[in-house]
SEPA-953510 format. One line per field, with one value per residue (C-alpha): residue number from 0; x, y, z. Coordinates in steps of 0.05 Angstrom, whole numbers, plus 5000, padded with zeros to 4 digits. Example, Ala and Ser with C-alpha at 12.3 -4.5 7.8 and 13.67 -1.06 7.14 Angstrom:
2
i: [0, 1] $
c1: [5246, 5273] $
c2: [4910, 4979] $
c3: [5156, 5143] $
***
This chain:
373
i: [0, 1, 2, 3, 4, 5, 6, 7, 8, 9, 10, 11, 12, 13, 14, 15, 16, 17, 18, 19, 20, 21, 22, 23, 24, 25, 26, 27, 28, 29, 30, 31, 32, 33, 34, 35, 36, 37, 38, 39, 40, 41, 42, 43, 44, 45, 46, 47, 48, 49, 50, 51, 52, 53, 54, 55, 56, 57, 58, 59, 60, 61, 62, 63, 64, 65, 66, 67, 68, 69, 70, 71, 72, 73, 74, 75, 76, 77, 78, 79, 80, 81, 82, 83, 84, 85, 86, 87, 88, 89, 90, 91, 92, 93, 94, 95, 96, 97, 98, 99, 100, 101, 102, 103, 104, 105, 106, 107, 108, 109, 110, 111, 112, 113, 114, 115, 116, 117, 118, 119, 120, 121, 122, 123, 124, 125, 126, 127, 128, 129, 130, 131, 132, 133, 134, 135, 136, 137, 138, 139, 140, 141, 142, 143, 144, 145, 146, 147, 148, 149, 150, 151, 152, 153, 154, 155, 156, 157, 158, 159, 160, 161, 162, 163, 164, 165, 166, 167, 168, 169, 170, 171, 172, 173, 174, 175, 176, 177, 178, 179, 180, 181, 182, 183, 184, 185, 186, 187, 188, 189, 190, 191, 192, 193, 194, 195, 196, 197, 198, 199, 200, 201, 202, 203, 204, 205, 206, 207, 208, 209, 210, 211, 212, 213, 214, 215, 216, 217, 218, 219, 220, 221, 222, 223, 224, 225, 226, 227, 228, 229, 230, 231, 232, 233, 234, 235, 236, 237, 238, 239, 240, 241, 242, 243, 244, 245, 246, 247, 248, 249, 250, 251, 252, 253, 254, 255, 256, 257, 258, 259, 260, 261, 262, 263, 264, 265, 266, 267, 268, 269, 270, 271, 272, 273, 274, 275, 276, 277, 278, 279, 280, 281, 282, 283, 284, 285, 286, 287, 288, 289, 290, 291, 292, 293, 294, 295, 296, 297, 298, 299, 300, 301, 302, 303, 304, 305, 306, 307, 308, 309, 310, 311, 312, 313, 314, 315, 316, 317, 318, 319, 320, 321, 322, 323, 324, 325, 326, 327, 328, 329, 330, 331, 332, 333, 334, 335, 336, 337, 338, 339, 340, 341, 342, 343, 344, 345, 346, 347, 348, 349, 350, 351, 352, 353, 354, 355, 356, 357, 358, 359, 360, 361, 362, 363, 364, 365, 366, 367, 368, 369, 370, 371, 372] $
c1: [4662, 4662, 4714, 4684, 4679, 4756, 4765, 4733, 4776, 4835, 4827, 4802, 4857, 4904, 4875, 4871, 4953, 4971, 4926, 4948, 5021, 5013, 4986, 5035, 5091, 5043, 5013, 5059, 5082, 5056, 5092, 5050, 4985, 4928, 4883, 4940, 4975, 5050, 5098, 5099, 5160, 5192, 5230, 5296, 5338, 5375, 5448, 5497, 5499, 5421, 5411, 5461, 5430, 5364, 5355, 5326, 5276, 5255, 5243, 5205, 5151, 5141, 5144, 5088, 5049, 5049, 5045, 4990, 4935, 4871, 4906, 4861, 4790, 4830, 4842, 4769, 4749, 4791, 4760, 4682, 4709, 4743, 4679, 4632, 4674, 4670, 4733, 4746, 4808, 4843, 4905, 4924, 4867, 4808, 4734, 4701, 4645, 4604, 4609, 4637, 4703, 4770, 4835, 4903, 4938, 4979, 5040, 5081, 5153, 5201, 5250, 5209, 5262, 5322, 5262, 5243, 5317, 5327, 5281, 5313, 5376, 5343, 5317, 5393, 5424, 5382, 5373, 5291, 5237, 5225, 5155, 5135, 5063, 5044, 4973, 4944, 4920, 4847, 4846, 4857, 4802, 4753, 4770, 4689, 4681, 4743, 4720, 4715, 4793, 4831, 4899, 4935, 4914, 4939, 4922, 4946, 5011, 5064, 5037, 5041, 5119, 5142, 5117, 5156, 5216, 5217, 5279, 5285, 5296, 5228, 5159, 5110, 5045, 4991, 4942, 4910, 4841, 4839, 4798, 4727, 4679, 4648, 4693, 4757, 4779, 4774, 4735, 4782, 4842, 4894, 4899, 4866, 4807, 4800, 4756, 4813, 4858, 4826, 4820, 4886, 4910, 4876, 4913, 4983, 4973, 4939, 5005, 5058, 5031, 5006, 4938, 4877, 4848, 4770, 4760, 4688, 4643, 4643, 4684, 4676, 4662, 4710, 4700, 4653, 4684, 4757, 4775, 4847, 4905, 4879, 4809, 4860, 4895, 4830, 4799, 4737, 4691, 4622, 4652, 4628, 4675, 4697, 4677, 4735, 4738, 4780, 4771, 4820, 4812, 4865, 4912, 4890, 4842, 4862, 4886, 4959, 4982, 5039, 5052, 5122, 5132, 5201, 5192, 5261, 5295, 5275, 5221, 5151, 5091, 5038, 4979, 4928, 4892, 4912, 4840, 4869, 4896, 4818, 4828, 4877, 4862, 4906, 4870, 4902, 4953, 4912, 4931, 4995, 5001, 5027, 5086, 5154, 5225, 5199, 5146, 5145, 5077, 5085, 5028, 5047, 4998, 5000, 5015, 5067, 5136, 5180, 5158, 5193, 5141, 5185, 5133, 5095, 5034, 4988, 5025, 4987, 4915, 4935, 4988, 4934, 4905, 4976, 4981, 4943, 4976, 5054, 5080, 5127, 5110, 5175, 5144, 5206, 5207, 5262, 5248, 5265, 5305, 5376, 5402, 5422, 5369, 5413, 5434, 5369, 5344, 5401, 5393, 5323, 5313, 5266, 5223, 5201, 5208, 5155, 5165, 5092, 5085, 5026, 5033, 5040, 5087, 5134, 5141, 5164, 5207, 5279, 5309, 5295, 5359, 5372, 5335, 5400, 5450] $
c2: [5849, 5864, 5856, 5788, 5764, 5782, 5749, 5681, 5676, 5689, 5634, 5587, 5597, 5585, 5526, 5499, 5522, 5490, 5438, 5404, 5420, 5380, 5329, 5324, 5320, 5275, 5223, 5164, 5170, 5130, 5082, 5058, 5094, 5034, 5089, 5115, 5042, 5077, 5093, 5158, 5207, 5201, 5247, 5256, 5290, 5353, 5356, 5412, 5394, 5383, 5459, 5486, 5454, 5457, 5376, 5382, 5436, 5389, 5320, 5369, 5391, 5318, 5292, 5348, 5334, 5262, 5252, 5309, 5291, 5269, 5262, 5217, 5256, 5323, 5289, 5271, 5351, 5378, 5336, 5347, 5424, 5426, 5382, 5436, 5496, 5462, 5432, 5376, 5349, 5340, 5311, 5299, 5259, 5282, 5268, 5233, 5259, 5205, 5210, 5150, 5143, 5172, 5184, 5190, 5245, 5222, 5255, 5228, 5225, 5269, 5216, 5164, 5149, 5133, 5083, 5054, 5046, 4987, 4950, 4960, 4935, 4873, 4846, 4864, 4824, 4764, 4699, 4693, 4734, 4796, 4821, 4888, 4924, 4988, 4979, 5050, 5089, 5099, 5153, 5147, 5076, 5117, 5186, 5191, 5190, 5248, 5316, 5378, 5401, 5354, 5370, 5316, 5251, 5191, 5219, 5158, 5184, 5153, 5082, 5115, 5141, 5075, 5037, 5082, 5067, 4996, 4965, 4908, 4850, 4883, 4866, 4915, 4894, 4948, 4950, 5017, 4987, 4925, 4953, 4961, 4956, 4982, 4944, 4929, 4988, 4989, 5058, 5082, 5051, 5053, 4967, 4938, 4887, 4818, 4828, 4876, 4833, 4775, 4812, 4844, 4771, 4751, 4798, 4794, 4709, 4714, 4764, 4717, 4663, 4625, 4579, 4608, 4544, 4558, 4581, 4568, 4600, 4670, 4712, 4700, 4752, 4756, 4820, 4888, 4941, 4957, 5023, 5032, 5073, 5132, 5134, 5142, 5209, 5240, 5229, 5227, 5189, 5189, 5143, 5071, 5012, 4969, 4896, 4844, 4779, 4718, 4678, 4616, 4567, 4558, 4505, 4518, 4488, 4410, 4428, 4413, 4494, 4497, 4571, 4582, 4654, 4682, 4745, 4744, 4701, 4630, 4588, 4595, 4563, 4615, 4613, 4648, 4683, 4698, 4716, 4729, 4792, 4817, 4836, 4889, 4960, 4939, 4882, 4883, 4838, 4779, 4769, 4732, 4746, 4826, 4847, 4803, 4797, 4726, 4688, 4626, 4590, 4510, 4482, 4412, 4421, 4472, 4475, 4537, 4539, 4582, 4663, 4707, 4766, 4831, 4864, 4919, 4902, 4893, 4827, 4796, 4804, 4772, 4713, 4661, 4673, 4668, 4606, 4577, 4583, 4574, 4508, 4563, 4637, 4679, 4744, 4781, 4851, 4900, 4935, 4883, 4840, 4850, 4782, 4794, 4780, 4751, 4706, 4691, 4679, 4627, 4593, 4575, 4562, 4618, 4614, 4684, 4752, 4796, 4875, 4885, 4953, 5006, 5070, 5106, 5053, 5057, 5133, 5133, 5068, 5075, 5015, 5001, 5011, 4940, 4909, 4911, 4870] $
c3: [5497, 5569, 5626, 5646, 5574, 5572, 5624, 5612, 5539, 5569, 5619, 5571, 5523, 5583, 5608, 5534, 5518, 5590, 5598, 5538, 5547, 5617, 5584, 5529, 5584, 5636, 5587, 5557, 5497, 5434, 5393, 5346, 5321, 5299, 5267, 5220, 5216, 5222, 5283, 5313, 5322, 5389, 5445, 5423, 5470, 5435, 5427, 5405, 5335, 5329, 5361, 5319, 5255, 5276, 5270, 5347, 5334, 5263, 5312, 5370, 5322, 5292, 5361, 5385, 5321, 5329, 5409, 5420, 5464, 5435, 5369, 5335, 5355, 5324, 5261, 5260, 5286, 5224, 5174, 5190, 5194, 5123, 5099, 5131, 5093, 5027, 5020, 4982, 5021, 5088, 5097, 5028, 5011, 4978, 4995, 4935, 4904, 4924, 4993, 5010, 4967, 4989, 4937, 4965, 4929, 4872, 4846, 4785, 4794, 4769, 4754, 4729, 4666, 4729, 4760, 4698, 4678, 4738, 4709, 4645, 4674, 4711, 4640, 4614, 4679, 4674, 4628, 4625, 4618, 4651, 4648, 4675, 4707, 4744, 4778, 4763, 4826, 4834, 4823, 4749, 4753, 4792, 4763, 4757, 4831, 4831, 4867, 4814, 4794, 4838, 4813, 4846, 4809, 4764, 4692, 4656, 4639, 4689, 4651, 4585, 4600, 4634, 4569, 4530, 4571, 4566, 4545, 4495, 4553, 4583, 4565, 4579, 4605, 4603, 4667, 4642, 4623, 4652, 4722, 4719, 4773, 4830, 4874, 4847, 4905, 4970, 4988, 5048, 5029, 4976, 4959, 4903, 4929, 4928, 4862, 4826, 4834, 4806, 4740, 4748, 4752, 4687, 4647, 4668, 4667, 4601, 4576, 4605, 4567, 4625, 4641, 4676, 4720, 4724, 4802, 4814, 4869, 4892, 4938, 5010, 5056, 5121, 5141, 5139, 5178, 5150, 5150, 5113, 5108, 5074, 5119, 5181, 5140, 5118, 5186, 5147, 5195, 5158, 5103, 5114, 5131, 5069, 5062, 5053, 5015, 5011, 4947, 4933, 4974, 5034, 4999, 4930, 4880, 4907, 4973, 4961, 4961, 5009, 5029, 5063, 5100, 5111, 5158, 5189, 5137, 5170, 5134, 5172, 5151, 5131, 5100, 5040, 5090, 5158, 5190, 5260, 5235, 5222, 5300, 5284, 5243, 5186, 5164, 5092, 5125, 5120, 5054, 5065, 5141, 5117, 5084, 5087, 5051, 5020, 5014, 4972, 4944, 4919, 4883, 4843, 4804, 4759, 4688, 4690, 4725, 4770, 4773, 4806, 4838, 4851, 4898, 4937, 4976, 4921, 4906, 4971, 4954, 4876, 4900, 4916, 4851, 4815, 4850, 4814, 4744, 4772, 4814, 4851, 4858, 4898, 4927, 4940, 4967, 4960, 5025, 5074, 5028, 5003, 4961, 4896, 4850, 4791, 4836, 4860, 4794, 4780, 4849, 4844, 4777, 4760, 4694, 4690, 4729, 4741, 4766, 4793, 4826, 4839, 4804, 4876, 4907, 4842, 4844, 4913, 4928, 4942, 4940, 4861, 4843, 4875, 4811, 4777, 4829] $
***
């Protein structure tokens, strides 16, 4: 390479290592990233302990990662790059062999008995029926559609342990081959669909001894261009958006459904579907309006009683259809709710309790050990 050729690199690399750091330091920082759904890391100004420990150097290099310019395009660079090379994954999530599917990686927990032992304790602690489900990850539904060797997938055996580890006061019921379809997943996203969890609804009714009201029709479509959660991580931008689908019918099968939302503790009225939230990237939360400490359903109606829903995000696309079986159905989550659920259980004259968790979400949740107060 000649003196000129030099010459040029070295000034692009410069103007590439400064003009980005100016614009790191120029441009306004980022709160909230819509692509990835999740806040971003923050300037914290270092202190003498966080030097000395190294805390400050830890929150710089999230805050660089997450606040560099042109973030979003980069993410989309790297994964037509690793694509191009071969790979099978970028960011933790690998490209389906289809083309179009993408699988969060899934790791089973390493302390899976300790999990499973709240729930234990739950169906010890209270006086009715505690029923328990892991939704397996798709990558153990759609294992066909898996790239060669992935290592990092749901083989089964986290649902085959937690049945195992199923106390007396605990009824197991077993998700593992209840899936099928072509669209009981969303493609570039991590939620069951409208469609899975119709059927995932059939089996855990049918298993808690409950009624199945016929819901005639067909799923409506609201919605063809959702990209989810793990689309945003792989970056993967020739997969296709998903479609979306509502399915019950706002207020229920006679219109009498009341749906009361509890966001910051105070009853608001909400609804099935919230369809202004098809403006925003995470369009999941139209099921229920997103996720919440409580959300109560009321339908007169039906034939069974009072259950209890102890939740993760799945719960929203399956409450309308539970809805349907139950005169009251309590979503409660553990993340942004803290009453006792004993209590809870004794105050509103719960029937039945039902731990409903994806394999993924149950693996990683740390606040289960609030099952047992």
């Amino acid at each position: 390479m000649g003196k000129k050729g030099s010459i040029f690199l070295t000034a692009l690399f410069c103007l590439f290592l400064f003009g980005f750091g100016a614009a790191l330091l120029l441009l306004p920082d980022r709160a909230f990233s819509q692509q990835e759904n999740r806040y971003l890391a923050q300037w914290e100004a270092p202190t003498a302990d966080s030097l000395v420990s190294g805390a400050f150097m830890r929150s710089f290099e999230d805050y660089v990662i997450d606040q560099f310019p042109l973030r979003d395009g980069w993410i989309h660079l790297k994964a037509w790059s690793e694509r191009l090379l071969g790979k099978q994954e970028n960011n933790d999530v690998y490209f389906g062999s289809d083309g179009q599917t993408l699988f969060a990686q899934y790791t089973p927990p390493n302390d899976l008995e300790q999990r499973v032992s709240y729930v234990n304790r739950l169906g010890d602690n209270a006086d009715v029926p505690v029923y328990f489900a892991l939704i397996p990850d798709k990558s153990y539904v759609w294992a066909d559609r898996l790239p060669d060797n992935a290592p990092l997938v749901d083989d089964g055996s986290t649902l085959q342990s937690a049945q195992a580890l199923c106390g007396e006061e605990v009824t197991w019921i077993d998700l593992s081959q209840v899936l099928s379809g072509d669209d009981v997943f969303y493609r570039t996203d991590h939620h069951w669909t409208t469609m899975g969890a119709h059927q995932g609804y059939q089996a855990l009714v049918s298993a808690m001894g409950g009624a199945l009201p016929q819901l005639d029709g067909q799923p409506t479509l609201v919605a063809d261009d959702f990209y989810g959660t793990t689309w945003s991580s792989a970056g993967a931008s020739w997969v296709e958006p998903d479609e979306m689908h509502t399915w019950v019918p706002e207020g229920g099968l006679t219109g009498r459904t009341i749906v009361t939302r509890y966001p910051d503790g105070q009853p608001v009225e909400g609804a099935f579907y919230d369809l202004s939230k098809l403006e925003l990237k995470d369009k999941y939360s139209m099921f229920l309006g997103g996720n919440q400490g409580l959300c109560v359903i009321e339908n007169p109606d039906a034939q069974g009683g009072r259950l209890l829903v102890i939740r993760d995000s799945y719960a929203d696309c399956l409450a309308p259809f539970l809805s349907m079986s139950y005169q009251q159905v309590h979503l409660f989550d553990l993340r942004y709710n803290r009453t006792s659920l004993r209590q809870y259980i004794q105050e509103q004259g719960i029937d039945q309790v039902l731990v409903l968790y994806s394999c993924s979400n149950f693996a990683t949740d740390a606040n289960l050990a609030l099952l047992g107060y």
